[in-house]
Z-matrix of the N, CA and C atoms (Angstrom, degrees):
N
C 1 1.462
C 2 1.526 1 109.25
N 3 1.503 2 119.17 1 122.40
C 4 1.190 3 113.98 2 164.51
C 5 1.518 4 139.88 3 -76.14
N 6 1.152 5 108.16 4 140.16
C 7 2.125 6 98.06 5 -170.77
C 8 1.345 7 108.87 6 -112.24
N 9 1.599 8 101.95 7 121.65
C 10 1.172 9 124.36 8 178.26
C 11 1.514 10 110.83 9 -85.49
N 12 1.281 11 116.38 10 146.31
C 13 2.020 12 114.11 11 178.32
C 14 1.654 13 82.39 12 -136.04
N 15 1.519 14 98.19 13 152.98
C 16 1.436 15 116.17 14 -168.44
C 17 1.669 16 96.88 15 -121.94
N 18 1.756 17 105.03 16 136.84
C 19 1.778 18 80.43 17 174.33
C 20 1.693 19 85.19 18 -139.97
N 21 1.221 20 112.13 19 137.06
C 22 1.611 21 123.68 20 -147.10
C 23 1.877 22 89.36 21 -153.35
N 24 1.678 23 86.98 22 147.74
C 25 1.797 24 98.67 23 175.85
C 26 0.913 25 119.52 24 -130.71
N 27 1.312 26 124.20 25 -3.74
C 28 1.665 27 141.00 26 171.83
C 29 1.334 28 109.90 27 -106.14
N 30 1.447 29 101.11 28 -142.76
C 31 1.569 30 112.92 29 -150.51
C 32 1.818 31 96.00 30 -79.69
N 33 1.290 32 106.45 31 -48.93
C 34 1.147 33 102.20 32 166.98
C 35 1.894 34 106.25 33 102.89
N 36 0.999 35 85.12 34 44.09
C 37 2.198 36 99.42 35 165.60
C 38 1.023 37 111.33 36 -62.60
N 39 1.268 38 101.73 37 -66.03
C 40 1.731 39 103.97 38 179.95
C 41 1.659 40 123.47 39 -61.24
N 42 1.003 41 128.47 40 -45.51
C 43 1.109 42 130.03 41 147.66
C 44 1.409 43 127.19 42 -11.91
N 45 1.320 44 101.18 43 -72.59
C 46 1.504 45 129.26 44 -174.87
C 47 1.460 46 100.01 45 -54.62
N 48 1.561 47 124.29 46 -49.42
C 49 1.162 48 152.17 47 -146.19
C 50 1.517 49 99.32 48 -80.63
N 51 1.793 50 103.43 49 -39.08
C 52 1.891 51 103.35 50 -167.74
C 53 2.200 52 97.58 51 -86.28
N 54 1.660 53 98.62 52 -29.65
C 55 1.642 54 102.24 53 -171.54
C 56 1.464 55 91.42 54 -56.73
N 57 1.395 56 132.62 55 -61.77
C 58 1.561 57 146.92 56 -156.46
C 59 2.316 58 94.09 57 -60.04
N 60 1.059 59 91.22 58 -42.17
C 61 2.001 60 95.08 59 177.41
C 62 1.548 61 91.49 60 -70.39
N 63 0.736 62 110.24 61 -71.75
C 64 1.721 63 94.27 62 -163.38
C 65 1.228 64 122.74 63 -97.88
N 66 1.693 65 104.11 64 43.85
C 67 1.457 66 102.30 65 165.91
C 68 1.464 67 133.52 66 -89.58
N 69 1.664 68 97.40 67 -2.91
C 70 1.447 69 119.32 68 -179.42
C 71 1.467 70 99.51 69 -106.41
N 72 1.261 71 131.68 70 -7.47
C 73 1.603 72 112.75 71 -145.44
C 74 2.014 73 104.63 72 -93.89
N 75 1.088 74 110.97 73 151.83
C 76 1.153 75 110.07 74 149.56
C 77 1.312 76 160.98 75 20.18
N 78 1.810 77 72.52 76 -112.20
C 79 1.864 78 124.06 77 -168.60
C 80 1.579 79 99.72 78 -93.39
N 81 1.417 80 131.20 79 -6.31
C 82 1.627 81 112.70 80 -165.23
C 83 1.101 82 98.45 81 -151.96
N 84 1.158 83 142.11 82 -175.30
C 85 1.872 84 141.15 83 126.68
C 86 1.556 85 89.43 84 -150.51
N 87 1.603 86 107.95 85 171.12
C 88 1.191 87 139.39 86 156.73
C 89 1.496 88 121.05 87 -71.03
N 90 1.183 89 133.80 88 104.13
C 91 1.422 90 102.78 89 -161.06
C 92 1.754 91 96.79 90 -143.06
N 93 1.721 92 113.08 91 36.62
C 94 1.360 93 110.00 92 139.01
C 95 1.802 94 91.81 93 -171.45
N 96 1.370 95 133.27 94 -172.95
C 97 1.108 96 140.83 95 -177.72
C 98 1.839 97 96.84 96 -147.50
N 99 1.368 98 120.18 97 107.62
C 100 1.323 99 141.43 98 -178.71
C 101 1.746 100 102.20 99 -76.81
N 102 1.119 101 136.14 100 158.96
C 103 1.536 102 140.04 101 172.96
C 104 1.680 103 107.71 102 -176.72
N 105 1.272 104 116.38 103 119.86
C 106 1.430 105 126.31 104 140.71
C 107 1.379 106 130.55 105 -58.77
N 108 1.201 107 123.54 106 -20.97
C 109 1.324 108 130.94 107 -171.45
C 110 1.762 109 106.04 108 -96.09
N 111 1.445 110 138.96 109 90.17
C 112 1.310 111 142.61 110 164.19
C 113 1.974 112 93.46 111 -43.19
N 114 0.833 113 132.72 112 2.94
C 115 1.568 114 110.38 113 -176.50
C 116 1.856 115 102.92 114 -125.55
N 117 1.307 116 102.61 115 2.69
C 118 1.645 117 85.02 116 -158.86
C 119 1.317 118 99.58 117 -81.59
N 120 1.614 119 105.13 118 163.20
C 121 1.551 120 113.90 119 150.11
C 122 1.453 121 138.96 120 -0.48
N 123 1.521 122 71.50 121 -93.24
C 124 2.098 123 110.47 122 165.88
C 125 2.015 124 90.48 123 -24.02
N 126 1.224 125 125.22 124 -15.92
C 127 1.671 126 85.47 125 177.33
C 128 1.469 127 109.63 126 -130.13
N 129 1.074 128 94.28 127 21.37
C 130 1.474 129 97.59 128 154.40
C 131 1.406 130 123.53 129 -102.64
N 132 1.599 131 102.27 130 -31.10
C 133 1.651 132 107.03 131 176.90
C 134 2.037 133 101.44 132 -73.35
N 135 1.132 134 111.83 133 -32.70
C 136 2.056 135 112.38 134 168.32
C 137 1.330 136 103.29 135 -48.09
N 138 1.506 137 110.82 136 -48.49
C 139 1.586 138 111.32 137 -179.06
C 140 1.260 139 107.17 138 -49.08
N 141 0.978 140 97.52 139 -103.78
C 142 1.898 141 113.90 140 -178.87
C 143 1.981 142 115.10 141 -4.11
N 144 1.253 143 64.35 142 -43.26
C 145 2.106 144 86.09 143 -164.47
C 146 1.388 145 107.35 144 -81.16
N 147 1.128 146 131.57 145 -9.76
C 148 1.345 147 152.16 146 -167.89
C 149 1.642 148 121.89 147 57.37
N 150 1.083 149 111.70 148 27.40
C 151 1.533 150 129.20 149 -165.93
C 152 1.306 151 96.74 150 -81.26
N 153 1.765 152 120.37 151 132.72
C 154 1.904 153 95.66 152 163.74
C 155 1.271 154 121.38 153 -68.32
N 156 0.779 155 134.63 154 -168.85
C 157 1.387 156 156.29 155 -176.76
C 158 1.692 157 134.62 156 -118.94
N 159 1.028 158 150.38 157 111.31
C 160 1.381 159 136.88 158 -157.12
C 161 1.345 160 105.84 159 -131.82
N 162 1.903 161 128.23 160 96.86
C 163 1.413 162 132.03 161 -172.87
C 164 1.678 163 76.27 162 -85.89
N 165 1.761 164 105.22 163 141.71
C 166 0.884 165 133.51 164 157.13
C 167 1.773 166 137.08 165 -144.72
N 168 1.292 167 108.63 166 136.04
C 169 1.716 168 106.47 167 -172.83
C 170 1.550 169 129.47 168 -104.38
N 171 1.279 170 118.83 169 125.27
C 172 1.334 171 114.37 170 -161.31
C 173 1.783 172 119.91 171 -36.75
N 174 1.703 173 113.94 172 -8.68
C 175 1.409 174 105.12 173 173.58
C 176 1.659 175 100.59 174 -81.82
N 177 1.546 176 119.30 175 -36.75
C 178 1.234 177 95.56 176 168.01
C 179 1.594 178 139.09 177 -50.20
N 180 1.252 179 90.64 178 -44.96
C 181 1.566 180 106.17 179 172.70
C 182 1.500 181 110.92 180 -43.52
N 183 1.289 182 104.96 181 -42.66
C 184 2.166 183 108.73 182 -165.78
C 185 1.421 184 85.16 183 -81.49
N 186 1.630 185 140.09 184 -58.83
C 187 1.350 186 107.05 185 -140.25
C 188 1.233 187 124.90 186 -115.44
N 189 1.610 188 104.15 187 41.62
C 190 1.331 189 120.50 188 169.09
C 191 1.737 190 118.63 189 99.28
N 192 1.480 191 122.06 190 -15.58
C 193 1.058 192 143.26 191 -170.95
C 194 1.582 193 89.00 192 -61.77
N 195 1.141 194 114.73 193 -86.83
C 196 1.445 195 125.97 194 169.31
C 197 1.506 196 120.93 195 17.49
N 198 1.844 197 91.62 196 -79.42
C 199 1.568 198 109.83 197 -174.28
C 200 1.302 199 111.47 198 -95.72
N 201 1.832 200 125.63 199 12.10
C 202 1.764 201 101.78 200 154.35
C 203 1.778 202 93.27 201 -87.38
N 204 0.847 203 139.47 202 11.18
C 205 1.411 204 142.86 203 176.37
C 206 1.370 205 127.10 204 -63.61
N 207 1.656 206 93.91 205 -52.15
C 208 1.200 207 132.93 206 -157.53
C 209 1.960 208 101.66 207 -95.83
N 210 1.722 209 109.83 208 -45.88
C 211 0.867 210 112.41 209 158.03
C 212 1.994 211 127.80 210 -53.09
N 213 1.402 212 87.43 211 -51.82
C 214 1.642 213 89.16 212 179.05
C 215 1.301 214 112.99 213 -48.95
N 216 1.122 215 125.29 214 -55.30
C 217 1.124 216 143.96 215 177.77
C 218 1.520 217 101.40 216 -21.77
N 219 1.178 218 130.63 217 -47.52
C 220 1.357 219 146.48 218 -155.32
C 221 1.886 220 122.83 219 67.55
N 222 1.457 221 91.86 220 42.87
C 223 1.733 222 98.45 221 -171.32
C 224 1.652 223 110.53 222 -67.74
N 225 1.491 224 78.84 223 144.16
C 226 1.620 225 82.46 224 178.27
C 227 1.594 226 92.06 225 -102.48
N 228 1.209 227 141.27 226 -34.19
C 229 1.629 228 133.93 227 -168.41
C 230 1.327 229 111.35 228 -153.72
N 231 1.270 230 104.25 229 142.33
C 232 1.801 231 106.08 230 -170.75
C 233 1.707 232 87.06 231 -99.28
N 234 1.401 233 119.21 232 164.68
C 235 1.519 234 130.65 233 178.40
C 236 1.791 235 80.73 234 -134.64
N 237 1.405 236 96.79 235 130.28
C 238 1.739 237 100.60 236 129.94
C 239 0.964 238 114.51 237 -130.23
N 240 1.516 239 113.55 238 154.33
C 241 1.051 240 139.43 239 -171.43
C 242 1.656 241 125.73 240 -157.11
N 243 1.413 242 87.53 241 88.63
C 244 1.309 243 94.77 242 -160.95
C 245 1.777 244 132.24 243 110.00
N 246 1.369 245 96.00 244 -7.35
C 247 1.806 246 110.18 245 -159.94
C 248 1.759 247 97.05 246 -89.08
N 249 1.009 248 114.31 247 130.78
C 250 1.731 249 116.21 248 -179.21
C 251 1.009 250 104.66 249 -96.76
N 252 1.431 251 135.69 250 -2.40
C 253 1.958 252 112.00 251 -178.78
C 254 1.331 253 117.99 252 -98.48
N 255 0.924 254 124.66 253 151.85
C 256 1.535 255 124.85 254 172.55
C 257 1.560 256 117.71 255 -52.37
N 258 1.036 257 132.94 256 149.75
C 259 1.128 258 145.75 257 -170.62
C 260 1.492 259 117.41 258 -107.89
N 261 1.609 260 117.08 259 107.76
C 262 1.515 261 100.73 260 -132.82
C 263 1.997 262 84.10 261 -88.54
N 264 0.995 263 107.08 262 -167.68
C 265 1.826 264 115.35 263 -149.65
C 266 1.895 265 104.29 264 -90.21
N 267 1.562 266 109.74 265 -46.35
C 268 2.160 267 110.33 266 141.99
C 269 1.143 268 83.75 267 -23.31
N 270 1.215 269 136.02 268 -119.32
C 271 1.683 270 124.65 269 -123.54
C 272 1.248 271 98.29 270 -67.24
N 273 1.556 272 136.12 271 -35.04
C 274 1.965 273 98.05 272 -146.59
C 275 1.768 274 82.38 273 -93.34
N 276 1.465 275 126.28 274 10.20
C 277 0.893 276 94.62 275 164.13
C 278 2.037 277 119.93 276 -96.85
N 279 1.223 278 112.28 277 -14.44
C 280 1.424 279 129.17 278 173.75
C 281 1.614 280 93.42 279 -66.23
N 282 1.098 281 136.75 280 -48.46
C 283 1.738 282 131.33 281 -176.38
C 284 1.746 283 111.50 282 -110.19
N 285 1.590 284 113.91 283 58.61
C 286 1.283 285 114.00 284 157.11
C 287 1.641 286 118.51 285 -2.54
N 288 1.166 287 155.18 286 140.39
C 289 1.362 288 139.19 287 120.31
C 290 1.863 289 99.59 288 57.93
N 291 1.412 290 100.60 289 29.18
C 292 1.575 291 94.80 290 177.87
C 293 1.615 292 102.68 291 -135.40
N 294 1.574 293 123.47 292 19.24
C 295 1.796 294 136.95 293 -175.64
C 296 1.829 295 88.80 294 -116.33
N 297 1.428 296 107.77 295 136.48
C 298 1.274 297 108.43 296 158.67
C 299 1.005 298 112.41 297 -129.13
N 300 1.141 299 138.84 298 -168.50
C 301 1.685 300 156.60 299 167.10
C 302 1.332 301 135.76 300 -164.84
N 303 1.273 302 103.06 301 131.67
C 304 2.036 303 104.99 302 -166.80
C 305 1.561 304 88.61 303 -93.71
N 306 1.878 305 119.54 304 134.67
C 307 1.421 306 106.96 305 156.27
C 308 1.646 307 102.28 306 -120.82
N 309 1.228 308 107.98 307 168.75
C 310 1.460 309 110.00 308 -171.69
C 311 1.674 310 107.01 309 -93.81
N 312 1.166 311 114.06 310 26.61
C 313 1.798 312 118.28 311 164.35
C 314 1.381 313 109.80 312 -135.31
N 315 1.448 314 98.07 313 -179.95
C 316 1.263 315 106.82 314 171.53
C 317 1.330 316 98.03 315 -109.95
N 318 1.796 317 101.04 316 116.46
C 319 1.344 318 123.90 317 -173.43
C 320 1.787 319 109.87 318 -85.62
N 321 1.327 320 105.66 319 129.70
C 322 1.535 321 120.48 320 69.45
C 323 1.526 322 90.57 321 -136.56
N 324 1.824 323 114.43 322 4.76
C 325 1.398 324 104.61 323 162.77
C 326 1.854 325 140.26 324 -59.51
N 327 0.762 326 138.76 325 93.11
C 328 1.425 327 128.72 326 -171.31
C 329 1.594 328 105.92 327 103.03
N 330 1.557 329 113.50 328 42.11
C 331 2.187 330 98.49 329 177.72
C 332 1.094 331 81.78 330 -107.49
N 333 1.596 332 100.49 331 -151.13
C 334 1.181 333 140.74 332 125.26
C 335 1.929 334 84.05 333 122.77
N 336 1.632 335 108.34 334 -162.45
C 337 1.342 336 94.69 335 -164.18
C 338 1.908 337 108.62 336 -92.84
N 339 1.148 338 113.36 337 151.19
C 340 1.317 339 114.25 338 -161.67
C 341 1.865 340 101.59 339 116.11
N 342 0.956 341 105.86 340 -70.78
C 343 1.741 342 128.13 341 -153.84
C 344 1.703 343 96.71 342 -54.67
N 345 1.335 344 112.84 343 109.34
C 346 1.975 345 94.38 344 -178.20
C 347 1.646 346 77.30 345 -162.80
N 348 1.504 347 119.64 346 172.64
C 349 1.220 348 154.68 347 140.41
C 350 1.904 349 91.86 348 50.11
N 351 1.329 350 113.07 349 -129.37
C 352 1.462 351 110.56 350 -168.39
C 353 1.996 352 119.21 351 -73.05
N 354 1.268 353 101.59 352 -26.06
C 355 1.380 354 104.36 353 144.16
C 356 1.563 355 129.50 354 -12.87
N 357 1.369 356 93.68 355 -86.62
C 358 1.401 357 101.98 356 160.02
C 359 1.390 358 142.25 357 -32.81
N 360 1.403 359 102.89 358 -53.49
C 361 1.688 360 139.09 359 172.27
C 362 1.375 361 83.00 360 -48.57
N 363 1.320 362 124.75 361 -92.29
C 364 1.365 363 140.73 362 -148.57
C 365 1.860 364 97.38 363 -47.93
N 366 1.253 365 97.32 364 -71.68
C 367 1.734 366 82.28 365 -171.40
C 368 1.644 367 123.24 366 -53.59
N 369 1.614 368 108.65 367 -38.21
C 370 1.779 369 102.56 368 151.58
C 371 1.337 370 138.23 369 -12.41
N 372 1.559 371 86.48 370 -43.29
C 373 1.728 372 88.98 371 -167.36
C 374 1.111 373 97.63 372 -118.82
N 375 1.324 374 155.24 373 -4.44
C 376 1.264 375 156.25 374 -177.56
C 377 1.601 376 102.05 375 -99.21
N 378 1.194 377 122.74 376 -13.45
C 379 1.300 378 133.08 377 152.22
C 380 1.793 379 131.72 378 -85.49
N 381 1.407 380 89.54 379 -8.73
C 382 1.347 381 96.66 380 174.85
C 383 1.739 382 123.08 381 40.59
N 384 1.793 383 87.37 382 52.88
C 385 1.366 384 117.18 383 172.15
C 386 1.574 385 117.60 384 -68.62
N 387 1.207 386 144.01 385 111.94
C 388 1.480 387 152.20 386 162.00
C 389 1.590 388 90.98 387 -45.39
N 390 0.946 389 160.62 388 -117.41
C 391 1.465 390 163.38 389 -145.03
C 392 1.744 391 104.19 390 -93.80
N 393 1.627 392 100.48 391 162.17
C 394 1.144 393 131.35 392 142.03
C 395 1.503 394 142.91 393 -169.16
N 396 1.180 395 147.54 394 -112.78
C 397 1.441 396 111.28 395 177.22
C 398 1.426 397 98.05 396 150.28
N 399 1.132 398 126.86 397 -177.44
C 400 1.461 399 159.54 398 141.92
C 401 0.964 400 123.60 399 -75.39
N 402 1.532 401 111.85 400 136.88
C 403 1.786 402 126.43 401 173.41
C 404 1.117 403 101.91 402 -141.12
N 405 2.021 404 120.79 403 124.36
C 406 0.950 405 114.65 404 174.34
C 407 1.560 406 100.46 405 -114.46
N 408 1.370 407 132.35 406 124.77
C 409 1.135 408 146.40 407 -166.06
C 410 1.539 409 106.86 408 -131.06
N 411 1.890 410 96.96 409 162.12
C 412 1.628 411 109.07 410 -171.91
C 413 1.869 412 86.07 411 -74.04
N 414 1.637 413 96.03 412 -177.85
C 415 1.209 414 103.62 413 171.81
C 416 1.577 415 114.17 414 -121.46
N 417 1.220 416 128.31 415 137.94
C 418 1.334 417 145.65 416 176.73
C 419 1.733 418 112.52 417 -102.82
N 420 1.527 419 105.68 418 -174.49
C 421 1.266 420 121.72 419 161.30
C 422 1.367 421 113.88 420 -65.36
N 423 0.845 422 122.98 421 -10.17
C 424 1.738 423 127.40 422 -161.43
C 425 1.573 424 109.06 423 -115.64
N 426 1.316 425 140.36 424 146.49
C 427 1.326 426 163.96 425 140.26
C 428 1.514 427 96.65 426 -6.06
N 429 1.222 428 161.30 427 148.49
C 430 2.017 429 156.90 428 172.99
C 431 1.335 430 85.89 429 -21.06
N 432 1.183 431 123.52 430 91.34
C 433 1.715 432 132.13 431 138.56
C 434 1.283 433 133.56 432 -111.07
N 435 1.638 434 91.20 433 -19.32
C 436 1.798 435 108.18 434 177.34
C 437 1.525 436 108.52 435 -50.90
N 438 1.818 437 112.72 436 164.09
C 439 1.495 438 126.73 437 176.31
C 440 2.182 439 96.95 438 -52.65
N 441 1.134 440 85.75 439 127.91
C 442 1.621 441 89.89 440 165.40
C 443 1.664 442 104.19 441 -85.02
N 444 1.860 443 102.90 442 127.76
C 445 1.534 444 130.78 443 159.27
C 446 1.356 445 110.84 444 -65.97
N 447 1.377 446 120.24 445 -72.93
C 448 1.517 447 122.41 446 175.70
C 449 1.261 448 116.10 447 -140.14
N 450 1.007 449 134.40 448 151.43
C 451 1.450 450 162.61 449 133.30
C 452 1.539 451 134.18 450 -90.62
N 453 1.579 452 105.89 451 123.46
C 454 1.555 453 113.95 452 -170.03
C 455 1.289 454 100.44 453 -137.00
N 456 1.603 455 113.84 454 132.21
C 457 1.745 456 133.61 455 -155.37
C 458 1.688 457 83.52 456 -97.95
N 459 1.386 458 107.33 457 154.86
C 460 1.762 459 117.31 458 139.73
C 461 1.560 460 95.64 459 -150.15
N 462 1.327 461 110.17 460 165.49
C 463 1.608 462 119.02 461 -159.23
C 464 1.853 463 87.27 462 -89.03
N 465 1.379 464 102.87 463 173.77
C 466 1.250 465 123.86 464 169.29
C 467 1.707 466 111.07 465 -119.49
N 468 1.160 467 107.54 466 105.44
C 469 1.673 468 106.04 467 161.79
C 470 1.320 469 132.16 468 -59.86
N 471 1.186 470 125.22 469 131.52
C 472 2.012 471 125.65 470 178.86
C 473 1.910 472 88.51 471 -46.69
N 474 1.297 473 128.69 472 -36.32
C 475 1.520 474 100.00 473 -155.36
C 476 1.785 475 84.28 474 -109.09
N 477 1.079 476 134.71 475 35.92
C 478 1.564 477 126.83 476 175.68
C 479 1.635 478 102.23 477 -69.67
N 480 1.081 479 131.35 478 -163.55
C 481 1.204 480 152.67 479 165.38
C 482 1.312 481 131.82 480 -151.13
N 483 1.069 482 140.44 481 173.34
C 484 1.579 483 124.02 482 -178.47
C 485 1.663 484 107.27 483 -88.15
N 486 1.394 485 135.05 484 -0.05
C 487 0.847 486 115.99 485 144.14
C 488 1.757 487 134.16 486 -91.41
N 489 1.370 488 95.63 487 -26.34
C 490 1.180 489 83.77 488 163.82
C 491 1.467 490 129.79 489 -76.14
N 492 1.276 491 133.76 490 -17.37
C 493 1.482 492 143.26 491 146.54
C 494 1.419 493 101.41 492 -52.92
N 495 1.506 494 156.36 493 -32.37
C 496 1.158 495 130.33 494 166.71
C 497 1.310 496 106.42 495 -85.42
N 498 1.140 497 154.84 496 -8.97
C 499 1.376 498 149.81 497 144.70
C 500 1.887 499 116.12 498 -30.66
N 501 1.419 500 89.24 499 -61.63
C 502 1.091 501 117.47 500 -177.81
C 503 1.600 502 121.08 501 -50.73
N 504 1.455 503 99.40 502 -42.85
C 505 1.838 504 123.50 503 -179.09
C 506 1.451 505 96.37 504 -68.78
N 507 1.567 506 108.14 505 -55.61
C 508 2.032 507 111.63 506 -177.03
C 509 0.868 508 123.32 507 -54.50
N 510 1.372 509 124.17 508 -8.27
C 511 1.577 510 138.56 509 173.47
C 512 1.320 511 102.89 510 -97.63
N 513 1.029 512 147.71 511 -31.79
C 514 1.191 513 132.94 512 159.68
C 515 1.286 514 127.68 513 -70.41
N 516 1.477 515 107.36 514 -17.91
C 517 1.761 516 99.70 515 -157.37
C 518 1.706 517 76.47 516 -100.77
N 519 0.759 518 139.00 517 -30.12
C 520 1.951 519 144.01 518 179.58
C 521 1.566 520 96.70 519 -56.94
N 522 1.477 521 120.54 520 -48.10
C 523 1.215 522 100.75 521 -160.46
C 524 1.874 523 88.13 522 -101.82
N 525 1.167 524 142.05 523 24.73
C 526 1.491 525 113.12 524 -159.71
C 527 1.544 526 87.32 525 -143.16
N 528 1.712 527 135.90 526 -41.93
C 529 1.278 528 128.25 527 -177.29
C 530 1.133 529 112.37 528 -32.84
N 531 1.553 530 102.34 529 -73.37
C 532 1.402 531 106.77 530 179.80
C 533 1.260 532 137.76 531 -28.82
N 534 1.274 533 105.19 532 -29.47
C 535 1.671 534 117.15 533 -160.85
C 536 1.673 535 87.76 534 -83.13
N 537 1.515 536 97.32 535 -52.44
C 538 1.215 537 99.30 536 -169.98
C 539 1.587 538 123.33 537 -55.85
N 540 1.461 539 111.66 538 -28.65
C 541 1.396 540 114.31 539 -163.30
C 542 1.958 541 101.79 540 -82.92
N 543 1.189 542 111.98 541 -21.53
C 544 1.395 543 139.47 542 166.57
C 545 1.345 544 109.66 543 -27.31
N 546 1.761 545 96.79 544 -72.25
C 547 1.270 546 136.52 545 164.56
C 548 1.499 547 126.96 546 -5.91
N 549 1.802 548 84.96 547 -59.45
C 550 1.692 549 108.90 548 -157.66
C 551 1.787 550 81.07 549 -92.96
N 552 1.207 551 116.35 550 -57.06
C 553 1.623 552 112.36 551 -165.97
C 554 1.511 553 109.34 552 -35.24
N 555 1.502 554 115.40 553 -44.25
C 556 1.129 555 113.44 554 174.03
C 557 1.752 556 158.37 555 -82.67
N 558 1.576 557 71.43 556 22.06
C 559 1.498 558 111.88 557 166.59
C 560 1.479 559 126.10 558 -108.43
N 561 1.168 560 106.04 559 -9.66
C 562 1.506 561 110.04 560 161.14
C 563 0.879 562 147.42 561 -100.39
């Protein structure tokens, strides 16, 4: 069975969304939820869900503490979902082609650092974009620069809004992570 760790900075849907997919499965489970953020969501929905939980601080992150953690753990793939910090170069180099990331565009339109959650939304439509979508890509040194895994379009309406375009994105990334994270499991 492969073990997935989730490292998330918000509320944590997706998250919630990948523990609830592979709570029956097999081949994978979720078997901790990582967070920098002492305030987010994401740890109340770990609660509930019975997932542990992992508060963590960007000095952990730099000085290696982090990733014998992550190593012990015995992870086979990190997920983010949702997590805004960079991912310093120790880990993505300790997990080759084993870091992913869901963004809420179709990248390499709308990344990079800044670009996350309604952000996105907002310039979508203030650009009066015909489509946008999901990209779930590896992770690099860089802001969504990694090889894109998948990508899934939905149109943009003249009268949408940026919430209703993030409605729109949560429906994709609910029905498409998974598939995607599937994807990667089955390459390892």
């Amino acid at each position: 069975m492969k073990n997935i760790i989730i490292f998330a900075s918000g509320s944590g849907t997706n998250a919630e969304n990948l523990v609830n997919y592979y709570s029956n499965k097999e081949h994978a489970m979720v078997s901790h939820i990582f967070t920098n953020n002492p305030n987010a969501k994401v740890i109340e929905r770990a609660s509930r869900l019975k997932v542990p939980i992992h508060i963590f601080t960007k000095d952990e992150m730099n000085n290696g503490s982090l990733l014998n953690c992550i190593v012990e753990l015995k992870t086979d793939l990190i997920v983010l979902a949702g997590f805004l910090w960079l991912i310093p170069e120790n880990i993505i180099k300790a997990f080759p082609n084993r870091i992913i990331n869901i963004h809420p565009a179709l990248l390499p339109a709308y990344g990079g650092k800044g670009m996350y959650g309604m952000k996105v939304h907002e310039s979508v439509v203030s650009n009066h974009e015909k489509e946008t979508g999901i990209t779930v890509h590896y992770v690099n040194e860089k802001y969504d620069d990694g090889a894109v895994i998948l990508q899934e379009k939905c149109s943009v309406l003249a009268d949408d809004t940026p919430n209703s375009v993030a409605e729109k994105i949560h429906q994709l990334e609910y029905k498409y992570f998974p598939i995607a994270v599937d994807k990667i499991i089955e390459l390892l």
